[in-house]
N, CA, C and O of each residue as an XYZ file, in Angstrom:
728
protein
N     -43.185     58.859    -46.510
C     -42.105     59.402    -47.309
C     -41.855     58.539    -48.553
O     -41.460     59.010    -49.620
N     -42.180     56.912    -48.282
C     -41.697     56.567    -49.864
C     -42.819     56.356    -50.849
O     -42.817     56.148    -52.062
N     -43.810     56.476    -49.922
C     -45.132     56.478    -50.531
C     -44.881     57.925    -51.545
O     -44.886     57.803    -52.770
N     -44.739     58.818    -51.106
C     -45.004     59.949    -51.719
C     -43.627     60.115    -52.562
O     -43.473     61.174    -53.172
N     -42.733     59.230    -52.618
C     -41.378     59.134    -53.873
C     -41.928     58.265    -54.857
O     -41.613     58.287    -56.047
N     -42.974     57.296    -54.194
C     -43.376     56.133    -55.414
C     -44.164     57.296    -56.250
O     -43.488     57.755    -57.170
N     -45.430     57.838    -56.105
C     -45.850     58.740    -56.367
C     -45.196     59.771    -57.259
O     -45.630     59.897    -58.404
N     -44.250     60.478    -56.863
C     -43.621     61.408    -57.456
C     -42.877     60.454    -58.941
O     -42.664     60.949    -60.047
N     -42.637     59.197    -58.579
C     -42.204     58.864    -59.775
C     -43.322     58.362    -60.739
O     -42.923     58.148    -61.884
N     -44.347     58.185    -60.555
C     -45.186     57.682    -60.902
C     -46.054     58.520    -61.911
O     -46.804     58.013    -62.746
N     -45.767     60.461    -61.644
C     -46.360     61.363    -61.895
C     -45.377     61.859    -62.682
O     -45.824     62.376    -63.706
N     -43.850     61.897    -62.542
C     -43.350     62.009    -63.185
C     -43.283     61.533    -64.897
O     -43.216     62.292    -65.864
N     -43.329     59.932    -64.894
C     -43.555     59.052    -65.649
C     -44.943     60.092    -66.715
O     -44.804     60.535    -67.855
N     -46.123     60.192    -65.834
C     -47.093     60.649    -66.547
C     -46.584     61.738    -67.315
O     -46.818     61.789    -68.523
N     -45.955     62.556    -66.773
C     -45.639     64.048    -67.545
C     -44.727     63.846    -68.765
O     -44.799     64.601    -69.734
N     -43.646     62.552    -68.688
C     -42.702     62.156    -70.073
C     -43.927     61.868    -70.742
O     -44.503     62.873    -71.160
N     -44.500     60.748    -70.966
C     -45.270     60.533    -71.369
C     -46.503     61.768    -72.505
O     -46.869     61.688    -73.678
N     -46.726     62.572    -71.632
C     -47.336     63.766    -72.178
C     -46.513     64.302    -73.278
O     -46.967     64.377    -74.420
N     -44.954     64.792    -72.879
C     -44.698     65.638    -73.388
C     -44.331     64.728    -74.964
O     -44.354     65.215    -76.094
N     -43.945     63.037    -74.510
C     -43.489     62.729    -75.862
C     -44.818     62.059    -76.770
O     -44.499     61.350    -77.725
N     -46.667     62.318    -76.427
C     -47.396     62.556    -76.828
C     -47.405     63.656    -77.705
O     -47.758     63.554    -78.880
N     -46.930     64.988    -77.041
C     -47.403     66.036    -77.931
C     -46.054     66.244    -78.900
O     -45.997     67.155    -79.726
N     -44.934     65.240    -78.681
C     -44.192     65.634    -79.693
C     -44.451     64.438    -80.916
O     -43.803     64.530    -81.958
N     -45.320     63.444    -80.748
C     -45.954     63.193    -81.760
C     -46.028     63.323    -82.926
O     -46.649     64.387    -82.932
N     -45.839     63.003    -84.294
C     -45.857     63.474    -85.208
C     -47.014     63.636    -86.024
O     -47.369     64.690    -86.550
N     -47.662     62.370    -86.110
C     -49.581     62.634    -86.539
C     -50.115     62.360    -85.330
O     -50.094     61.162    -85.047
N     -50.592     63.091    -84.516
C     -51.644     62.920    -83.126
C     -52.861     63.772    -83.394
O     -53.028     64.932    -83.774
N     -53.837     62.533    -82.977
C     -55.160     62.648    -83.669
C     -55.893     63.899    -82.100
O     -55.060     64.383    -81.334
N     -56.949     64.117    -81.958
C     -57.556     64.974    -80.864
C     -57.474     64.149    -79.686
O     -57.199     64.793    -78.673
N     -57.622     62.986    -79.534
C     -57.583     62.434    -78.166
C     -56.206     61.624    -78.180
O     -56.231     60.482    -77.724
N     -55.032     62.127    -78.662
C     -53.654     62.462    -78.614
C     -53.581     63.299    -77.596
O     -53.342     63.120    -76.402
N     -53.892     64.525    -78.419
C     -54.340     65.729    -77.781
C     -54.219     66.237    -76.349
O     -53.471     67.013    -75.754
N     -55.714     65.149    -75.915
C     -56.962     65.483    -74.949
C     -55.821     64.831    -73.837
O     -55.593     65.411    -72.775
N     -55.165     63.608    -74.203
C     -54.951     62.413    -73.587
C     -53.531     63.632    -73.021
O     -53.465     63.314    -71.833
N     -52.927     64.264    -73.132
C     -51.584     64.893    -73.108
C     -52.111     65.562    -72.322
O     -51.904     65.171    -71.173
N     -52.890     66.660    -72.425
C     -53.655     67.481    -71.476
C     -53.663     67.066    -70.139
O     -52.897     67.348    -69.219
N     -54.895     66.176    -70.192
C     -55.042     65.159    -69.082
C     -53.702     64.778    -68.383
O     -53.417     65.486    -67.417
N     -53.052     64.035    -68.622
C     -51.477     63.610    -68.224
C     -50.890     65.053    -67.662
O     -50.766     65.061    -66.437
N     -50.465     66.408    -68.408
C     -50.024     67.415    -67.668
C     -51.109     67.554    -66.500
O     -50.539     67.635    -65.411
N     -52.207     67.595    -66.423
C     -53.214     68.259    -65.368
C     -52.736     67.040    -64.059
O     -52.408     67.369    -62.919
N     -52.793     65.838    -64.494
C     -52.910     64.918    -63.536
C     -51.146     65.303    -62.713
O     -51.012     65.230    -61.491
N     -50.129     65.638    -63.526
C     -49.030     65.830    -62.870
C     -49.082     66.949    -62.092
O     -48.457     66.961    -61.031
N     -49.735     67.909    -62.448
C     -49.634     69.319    -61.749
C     -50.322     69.218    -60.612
O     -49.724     69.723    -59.662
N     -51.531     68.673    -60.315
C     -52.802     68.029    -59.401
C     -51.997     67.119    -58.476
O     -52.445     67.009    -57.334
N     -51.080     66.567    -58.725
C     -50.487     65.374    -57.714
C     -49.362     65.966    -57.212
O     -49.115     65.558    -56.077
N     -48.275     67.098    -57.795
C     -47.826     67.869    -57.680
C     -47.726     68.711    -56.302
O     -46.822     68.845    -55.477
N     -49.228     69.293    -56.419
C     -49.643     70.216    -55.936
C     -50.045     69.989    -54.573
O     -49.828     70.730    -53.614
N     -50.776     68.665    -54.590
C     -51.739     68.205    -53.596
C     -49.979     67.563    -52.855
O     -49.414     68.154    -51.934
N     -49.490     66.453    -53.446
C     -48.247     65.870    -52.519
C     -47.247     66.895    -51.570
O     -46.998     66.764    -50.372
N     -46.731     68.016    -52.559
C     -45.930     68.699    -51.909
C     -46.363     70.038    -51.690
O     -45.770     70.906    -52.330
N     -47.256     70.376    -50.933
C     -48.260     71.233    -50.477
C     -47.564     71.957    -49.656
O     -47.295     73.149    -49.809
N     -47.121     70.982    -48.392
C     -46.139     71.720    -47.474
C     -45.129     72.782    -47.961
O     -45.153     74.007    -47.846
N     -44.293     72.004    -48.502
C     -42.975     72.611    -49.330
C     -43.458     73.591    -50.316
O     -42.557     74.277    -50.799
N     -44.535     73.810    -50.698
C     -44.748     74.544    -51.662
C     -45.592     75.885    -51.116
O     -46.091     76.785    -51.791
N     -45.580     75.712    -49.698
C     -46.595     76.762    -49.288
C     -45.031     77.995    -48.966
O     -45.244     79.192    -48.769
N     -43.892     77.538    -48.970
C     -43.020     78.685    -48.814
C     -42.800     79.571    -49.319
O     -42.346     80.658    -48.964
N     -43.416     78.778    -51.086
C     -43.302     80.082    -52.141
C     -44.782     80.943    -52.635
O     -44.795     82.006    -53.256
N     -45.992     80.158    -52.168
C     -47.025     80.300    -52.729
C     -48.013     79.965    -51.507
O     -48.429     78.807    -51.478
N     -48.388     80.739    -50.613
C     -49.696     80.266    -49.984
C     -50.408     79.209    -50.346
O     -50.334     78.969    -51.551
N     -50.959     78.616    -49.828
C     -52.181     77.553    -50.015
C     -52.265     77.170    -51.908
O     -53.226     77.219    -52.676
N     -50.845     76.807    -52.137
C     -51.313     76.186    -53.476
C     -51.586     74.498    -53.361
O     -51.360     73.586    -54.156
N     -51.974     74.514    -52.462
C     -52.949     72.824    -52.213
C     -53.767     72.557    -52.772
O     -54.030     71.514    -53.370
N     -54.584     73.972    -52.595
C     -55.670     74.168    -53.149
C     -56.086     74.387    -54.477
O     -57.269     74.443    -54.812
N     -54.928     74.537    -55.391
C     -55.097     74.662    -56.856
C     -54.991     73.661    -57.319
O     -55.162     73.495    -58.526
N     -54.607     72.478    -56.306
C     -54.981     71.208    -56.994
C     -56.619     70.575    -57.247
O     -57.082     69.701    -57.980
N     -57.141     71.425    -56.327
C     -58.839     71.041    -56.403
C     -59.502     71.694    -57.610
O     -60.466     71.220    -58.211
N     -58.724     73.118    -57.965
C     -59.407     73.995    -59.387
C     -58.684     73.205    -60.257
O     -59.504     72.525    -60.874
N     -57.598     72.960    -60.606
C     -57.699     72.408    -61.456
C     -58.056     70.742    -61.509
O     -58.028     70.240    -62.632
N     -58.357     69.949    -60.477
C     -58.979     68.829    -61.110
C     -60.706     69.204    -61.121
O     -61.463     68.264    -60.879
N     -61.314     70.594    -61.406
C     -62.652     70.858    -61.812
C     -62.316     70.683    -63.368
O     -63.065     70.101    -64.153
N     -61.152     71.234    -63.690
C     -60.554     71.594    -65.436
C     -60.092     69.781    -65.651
O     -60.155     69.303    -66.784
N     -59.847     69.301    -64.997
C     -59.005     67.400    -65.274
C     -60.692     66.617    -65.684
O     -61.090     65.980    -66.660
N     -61.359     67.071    -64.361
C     -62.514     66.305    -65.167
C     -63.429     66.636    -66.635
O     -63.391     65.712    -67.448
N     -63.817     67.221    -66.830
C     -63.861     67.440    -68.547
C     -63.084     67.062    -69.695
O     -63.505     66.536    -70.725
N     -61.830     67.406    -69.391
C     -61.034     66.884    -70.308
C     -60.686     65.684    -70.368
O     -60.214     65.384    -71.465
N     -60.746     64.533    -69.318
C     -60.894     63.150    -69.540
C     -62.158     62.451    -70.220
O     -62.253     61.318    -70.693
N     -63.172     63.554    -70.114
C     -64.608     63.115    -70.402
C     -64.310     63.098    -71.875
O     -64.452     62.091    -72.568
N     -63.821     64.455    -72.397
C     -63.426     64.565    -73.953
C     -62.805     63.828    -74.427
O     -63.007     63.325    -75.531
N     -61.431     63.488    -73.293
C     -60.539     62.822    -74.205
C     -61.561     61.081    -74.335
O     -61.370     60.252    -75.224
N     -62.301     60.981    -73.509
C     -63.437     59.347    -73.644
C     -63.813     59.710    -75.112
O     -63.369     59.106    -76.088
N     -64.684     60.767    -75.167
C     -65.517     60.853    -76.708
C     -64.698     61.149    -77.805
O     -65.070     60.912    -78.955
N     -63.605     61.653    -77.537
C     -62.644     61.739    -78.916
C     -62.082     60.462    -79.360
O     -62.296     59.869    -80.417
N     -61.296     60.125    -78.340
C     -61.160     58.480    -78.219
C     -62.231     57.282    -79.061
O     -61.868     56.453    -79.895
N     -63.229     57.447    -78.684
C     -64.703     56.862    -78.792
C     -65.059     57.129    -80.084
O     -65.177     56.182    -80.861
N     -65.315     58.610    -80.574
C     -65.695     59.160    -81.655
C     -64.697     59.290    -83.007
O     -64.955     59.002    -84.176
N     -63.724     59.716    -82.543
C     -63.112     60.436    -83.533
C     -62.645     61.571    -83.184
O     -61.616     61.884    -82.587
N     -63.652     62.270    -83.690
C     -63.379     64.310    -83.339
C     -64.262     64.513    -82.652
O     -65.262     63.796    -82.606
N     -64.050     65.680    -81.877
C     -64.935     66.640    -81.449
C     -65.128     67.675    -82.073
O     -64.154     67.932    -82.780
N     -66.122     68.577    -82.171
C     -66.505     69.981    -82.555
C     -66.324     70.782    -81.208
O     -67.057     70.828    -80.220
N     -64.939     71.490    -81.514
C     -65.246     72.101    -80.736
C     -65.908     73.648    -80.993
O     -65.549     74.660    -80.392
N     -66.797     73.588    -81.871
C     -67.590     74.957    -82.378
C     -68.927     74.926    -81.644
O     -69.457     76.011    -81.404
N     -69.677     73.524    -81.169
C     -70.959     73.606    -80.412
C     -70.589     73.979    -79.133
O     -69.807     73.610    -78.257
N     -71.330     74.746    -79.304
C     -71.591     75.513    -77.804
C     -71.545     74.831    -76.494
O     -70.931     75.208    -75.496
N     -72.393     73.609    -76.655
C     -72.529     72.924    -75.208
C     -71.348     71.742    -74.967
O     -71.393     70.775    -74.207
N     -70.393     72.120    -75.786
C     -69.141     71.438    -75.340
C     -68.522     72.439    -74.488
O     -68.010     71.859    -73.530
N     -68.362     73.626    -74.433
C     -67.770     74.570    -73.750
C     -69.164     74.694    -72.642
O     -69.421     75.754    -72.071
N     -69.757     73.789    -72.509
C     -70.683     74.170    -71.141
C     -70.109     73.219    -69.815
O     -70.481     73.296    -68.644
N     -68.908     72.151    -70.506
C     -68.044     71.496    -69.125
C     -67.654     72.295    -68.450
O     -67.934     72.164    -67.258
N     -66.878     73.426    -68.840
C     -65.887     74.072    -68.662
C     -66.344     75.617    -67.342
O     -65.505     76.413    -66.921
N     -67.807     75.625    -66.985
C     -68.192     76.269    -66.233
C     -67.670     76.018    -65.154
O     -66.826     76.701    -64.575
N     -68.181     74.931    -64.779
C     -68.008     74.514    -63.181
C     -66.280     75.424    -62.897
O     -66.186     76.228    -61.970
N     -65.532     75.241    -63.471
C     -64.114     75.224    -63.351
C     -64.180     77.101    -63.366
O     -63.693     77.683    -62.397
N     -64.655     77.724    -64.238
C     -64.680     79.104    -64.509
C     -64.885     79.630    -62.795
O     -64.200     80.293    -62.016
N     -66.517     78.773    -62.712
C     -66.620     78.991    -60.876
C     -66.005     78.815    -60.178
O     -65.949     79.753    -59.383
N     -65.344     77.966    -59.938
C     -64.559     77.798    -59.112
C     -63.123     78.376    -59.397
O     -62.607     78.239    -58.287
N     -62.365     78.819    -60.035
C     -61.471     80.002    -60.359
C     -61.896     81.253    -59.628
O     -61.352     81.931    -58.756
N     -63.181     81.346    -60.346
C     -63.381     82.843    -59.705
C     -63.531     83.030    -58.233
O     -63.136     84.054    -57.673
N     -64.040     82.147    -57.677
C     -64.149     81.380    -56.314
C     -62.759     81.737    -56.020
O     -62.365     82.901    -55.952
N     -62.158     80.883    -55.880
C     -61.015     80.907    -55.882
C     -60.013     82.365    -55.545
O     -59.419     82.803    -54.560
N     -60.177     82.700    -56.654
C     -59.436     83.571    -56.424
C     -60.100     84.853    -56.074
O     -59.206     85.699    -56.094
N     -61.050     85.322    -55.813
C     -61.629     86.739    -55.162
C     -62.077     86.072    -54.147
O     -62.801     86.939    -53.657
N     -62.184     85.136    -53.442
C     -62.246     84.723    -51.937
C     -60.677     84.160    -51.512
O     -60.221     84.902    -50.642
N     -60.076     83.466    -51.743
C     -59.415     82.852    -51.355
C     -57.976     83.339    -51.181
O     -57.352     83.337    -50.120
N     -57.642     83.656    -52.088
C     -56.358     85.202    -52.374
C     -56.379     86.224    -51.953
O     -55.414     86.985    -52.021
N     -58.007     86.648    -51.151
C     -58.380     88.070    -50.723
C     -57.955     87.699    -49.018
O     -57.872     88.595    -48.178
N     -57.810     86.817    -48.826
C     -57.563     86.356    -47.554
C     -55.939     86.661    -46.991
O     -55.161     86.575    -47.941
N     -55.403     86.919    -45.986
C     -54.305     86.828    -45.610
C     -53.449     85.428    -45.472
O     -54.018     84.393    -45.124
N     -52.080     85.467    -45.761
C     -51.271     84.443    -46.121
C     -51.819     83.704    -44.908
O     -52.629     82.794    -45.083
N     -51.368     84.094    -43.533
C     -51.593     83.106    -42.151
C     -52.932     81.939    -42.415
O     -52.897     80.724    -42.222
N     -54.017     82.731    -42.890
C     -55.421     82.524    -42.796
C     -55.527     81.213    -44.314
O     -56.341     80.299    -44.443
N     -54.587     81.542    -45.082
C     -54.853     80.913    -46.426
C     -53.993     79.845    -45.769
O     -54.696     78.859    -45.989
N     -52.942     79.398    -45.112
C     -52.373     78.429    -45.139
C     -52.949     77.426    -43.799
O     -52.689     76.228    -43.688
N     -53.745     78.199    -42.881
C     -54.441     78.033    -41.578
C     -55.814     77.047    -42.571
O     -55.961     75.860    -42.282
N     -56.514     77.547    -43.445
C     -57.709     76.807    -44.263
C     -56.931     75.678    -45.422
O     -57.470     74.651    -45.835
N     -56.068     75.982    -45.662
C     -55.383     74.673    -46.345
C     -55.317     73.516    -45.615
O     -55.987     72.527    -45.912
N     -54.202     73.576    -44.236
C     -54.043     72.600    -43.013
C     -55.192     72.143    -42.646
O     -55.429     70.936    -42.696
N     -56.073     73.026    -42.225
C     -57.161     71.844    -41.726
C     -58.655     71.406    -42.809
O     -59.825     71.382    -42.426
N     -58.105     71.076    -44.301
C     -59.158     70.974    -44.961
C     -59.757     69.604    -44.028
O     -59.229     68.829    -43.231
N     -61.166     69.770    -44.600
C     -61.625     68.459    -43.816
C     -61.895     67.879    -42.482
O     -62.375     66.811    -42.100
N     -61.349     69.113    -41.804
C     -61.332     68.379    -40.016
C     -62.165     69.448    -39.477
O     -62.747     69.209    -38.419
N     -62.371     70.969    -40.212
C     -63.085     71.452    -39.462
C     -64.047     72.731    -40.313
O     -63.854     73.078    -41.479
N     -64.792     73.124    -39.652
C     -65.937     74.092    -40.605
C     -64.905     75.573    -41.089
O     -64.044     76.220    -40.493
N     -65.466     75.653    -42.327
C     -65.193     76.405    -43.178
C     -65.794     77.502    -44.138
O     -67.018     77.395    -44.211
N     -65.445     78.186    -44.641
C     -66.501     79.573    -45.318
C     -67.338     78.455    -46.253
O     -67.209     77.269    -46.556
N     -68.303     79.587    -46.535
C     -69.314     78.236    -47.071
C     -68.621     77.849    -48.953
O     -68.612     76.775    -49.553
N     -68.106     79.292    -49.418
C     -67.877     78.592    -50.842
C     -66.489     77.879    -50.662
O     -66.002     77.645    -51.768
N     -65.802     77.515    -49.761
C     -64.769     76.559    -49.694
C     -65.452     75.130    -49.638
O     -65.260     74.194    -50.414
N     -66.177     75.173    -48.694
C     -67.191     73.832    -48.580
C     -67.795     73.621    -49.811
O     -67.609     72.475    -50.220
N     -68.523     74.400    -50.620
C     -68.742     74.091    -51.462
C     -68.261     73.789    -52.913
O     -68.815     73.256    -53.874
N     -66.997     74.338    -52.710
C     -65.557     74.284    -54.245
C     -65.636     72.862    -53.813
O     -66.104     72.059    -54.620
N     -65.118     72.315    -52.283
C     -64.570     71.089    -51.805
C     -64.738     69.797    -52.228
O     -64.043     68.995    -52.851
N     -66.371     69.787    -51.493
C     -67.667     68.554    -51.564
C     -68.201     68.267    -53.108
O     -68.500     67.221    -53.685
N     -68.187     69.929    -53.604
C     -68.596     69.981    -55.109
C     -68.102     68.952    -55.787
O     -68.738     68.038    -56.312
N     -66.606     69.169    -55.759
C     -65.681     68.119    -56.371
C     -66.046     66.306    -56.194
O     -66.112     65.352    -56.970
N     -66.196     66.491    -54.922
C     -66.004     65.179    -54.583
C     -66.814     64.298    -54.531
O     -66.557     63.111    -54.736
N     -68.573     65.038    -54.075
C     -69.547     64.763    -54.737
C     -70.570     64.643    -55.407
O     -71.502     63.843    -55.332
N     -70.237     65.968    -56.467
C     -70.882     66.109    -57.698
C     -70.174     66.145    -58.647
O     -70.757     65.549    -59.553
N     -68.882     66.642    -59.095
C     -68.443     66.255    -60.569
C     -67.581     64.797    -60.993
O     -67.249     64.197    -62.015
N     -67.455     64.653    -59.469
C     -66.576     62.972    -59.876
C     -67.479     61.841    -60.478
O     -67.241     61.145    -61.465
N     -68.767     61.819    -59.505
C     -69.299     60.942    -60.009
C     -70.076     61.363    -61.248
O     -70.522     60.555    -62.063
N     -70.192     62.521    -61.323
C     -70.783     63.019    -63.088
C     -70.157     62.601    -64.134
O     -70.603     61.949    -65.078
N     -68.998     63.033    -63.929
C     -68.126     62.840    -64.912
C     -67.566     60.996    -64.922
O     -66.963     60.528    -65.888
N     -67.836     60.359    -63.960
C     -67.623     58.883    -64.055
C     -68.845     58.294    -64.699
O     -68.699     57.361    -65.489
N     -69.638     58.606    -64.515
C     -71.029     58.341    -65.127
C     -71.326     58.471    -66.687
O     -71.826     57.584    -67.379
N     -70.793     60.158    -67.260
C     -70.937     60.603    -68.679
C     -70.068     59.426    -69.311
O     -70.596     58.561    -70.011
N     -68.517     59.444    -68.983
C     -67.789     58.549    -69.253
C     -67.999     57.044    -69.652
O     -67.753     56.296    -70.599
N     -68.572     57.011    -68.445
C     -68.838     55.202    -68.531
C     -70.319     55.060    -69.782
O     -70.438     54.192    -70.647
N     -70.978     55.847    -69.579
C     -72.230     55.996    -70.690
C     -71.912     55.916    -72.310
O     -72.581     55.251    -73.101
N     -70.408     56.971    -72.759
C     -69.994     57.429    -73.664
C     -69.336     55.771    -74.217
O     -69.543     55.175    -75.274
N     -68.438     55.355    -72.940
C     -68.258     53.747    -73.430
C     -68.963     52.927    -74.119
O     -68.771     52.505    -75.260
N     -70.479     52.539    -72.772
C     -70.799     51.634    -73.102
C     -71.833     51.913    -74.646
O     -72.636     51.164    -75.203
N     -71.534     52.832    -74.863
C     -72.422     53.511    -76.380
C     -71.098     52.750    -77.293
O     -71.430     51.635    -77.696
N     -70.355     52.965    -77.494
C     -69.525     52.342    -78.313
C     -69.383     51.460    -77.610
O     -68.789     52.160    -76.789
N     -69.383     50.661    -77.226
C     -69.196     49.137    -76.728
C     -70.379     48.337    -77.587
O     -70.194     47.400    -78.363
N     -71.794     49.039    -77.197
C     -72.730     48.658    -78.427
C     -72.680     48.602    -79.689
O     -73.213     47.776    -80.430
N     -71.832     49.761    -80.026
C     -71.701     50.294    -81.594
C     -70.363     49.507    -82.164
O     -70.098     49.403    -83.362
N     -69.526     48.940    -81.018
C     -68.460     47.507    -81.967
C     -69.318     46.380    -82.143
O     -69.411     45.640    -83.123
N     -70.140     46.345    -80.693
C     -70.694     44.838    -80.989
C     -71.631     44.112    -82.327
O     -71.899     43.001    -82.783
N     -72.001     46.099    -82.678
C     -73.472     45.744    -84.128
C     -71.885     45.546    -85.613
O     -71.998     45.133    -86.767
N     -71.095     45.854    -85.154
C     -70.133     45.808    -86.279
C     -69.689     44.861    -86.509
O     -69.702     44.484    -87.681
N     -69.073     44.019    -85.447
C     -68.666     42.670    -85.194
C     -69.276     41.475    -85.084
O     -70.001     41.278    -84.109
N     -69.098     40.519    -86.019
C     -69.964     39.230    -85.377
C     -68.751     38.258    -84.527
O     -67.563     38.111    -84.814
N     -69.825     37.467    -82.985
C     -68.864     37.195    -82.319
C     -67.912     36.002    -82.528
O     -66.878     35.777    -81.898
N     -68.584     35.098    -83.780
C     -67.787     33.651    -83.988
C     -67.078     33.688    -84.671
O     -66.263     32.784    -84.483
N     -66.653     34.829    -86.231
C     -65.881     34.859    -86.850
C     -65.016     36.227    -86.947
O     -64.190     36.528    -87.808
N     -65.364     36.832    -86.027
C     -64.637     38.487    -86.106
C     -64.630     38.636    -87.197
O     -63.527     38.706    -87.740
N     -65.755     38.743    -87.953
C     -66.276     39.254    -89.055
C     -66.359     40.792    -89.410
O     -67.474     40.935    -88.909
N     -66.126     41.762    -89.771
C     -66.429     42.716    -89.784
C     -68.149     43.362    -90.313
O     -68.157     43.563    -91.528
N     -69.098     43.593    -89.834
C     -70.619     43.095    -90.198
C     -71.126     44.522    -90.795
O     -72.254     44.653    -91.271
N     -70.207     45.541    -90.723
C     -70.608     47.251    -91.308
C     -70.713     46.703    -92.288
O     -71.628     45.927    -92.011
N     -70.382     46.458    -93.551
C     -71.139     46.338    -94.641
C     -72.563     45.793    -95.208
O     -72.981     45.921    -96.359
N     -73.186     45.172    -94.143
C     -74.356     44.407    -94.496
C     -75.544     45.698    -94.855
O     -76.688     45.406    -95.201
């Protein structure tokens, strides 16, 4: 119980944060990205913490904490390269190719999962994890946990250490020199 008040304040915190991001007055794209992220992460902790309480008004919205952290991971990836870069384009095509996985699993989602009866939707919420399940639940599930986490920890950490290289050719290390002009 206070675990999940530390939490709630903790998520709370994230969501001020967001909102007095986007009230911002010059906020650059990974302003933006970074606000995004922060709402998703509140709604996701939200969702997943008070699951119980929330199944009175909404069947198995536990589970919309898993679709949308398919939509949380991309947009942290972006908000890395906007951060990193500058801008993004979002006019190339294969930037909107993150955004599949999540499309699938929506649609997933909701023409399996909603097609189900309330008893049955809140019966597969309770026992995620302890026992066998339709196969595209298993696979929305595991998907998450072990294929886009570590993808997306990976793109991330890559996107870093690329600019981590690209300060170091800028910088010299004895005089914090600035070395772009040479």
């Amino acid at each position: 119980m206070i675990l999940q008040l530390l939490i709630t304040i903790g998520v709370s915190q994230a969501l001020a944060l967001a909102v007095m991001i986007l009230w911002k007055q010059q906020k650059s794209q990974a302003d933006f990205l970074l606000s995004i992220e922060l709402l998703l992460l509140f709604l996701i902790t939200i969702f997943f913490n008070y699951k119980v309480e929330l199944n009175t008004y909404v069947a198995g919205i536990g589970l919309n904490a898993i679709v949308l952290a398919y939509l949380a991971l991309p947009v942290f990836y972006f908000y890395v390269k906007a951060a990193a870069h500058g801008r993004l384009d979002p006019k190339r095509w294969y930037n909107w190719l993150h955004f599949v996985p999540f499309l699938i699993v929506a649609v997933l989602m909701y023409s399996q999962f909603y097609a189900l009866p309330p008893a049955d939707r809140c019966c597969l919420v309770e026992t995620m994890g302890q026992e066998d399940h339709p196969l595209w639940f298993n696979g929305m599930y595991y998907g998450l946990f072990l294929l886009m986490f570590p993808l997306y920890i990976f793109l991330s950490f890559r996107v870093l250490k690329k600019h981590e290289a690209y300060i170091l050719t800028k910088f010299s290390y004895t005089e914090d020199i600035n070395l772009g002009w040479l």
